[in-house]
N, C-alpha and C positions, 0 to 999 in steps of 0.2 A: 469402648468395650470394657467388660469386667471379668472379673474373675470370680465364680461363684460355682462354689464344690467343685475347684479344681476346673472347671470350662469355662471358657470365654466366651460371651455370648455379645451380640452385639444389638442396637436399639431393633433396628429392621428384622432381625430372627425372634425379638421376644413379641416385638406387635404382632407380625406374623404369629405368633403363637396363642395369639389372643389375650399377650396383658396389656392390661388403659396404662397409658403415661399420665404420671403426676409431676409434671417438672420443676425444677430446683435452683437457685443460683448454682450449687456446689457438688446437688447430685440429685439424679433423675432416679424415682421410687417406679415400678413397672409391678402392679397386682394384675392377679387371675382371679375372676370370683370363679372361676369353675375347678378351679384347684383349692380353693381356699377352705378347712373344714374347722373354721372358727375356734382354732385353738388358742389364741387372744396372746400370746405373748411379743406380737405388738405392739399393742395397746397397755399391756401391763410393762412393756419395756420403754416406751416412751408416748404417753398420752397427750404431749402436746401437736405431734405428730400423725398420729393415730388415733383419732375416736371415731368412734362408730356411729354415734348419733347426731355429727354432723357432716355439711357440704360443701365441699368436695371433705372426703372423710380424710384423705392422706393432705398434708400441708409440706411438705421436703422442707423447708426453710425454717421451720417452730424449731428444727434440732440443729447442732453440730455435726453436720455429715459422717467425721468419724462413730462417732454414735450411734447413728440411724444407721449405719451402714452394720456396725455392730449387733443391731436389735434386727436385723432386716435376717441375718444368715444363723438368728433363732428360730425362725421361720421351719417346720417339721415335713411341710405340705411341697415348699417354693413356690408358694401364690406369691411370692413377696422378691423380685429381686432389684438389683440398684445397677446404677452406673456415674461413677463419683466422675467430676469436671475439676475438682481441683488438684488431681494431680499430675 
């Protein structure tokens, strides 16, 4: 479980919700493309993780969990939420 604006949300309520698992040694990235309105920050917050023009476009492991999880709750939309394993 995470904590993401204050709620806990767990893997099973976000799949249920229609986001894909990109999974991670350290933490599990969970997108919506039907919530997603390409605001890019991202990809402008860490491109090794997030690009767009490749496949599978999310990579969890290219970054430091604390980071990614940092750039994930820049996110405007929550097409983009996490669930860190390392702590």
């Amino acid at each position: 479980m995470t904590n993401i604006n204050e709620a806990t949300v767990s893997e099973e309520e976000l799949l249920a919700e229609g986001y894909r698992k990109y999974a991670g040694q350290t933490i599990d990235i969970f997108y919506n493309k039907d919530m997603c309105e390409h605001v890019g920050n991202c990809v402008r917050g860490n491109a090794e993780v997030f690009e767009v023009g490749r496949r599978p476009w999310i990579l969890p492991d290219n970054g430091p969990s604390e980071h990614v999880s940092e750039v994930i709750n820049t996110c405007p939309t929550g097409a983009l939420k996490f669930i860190r394993k390392d702590r």
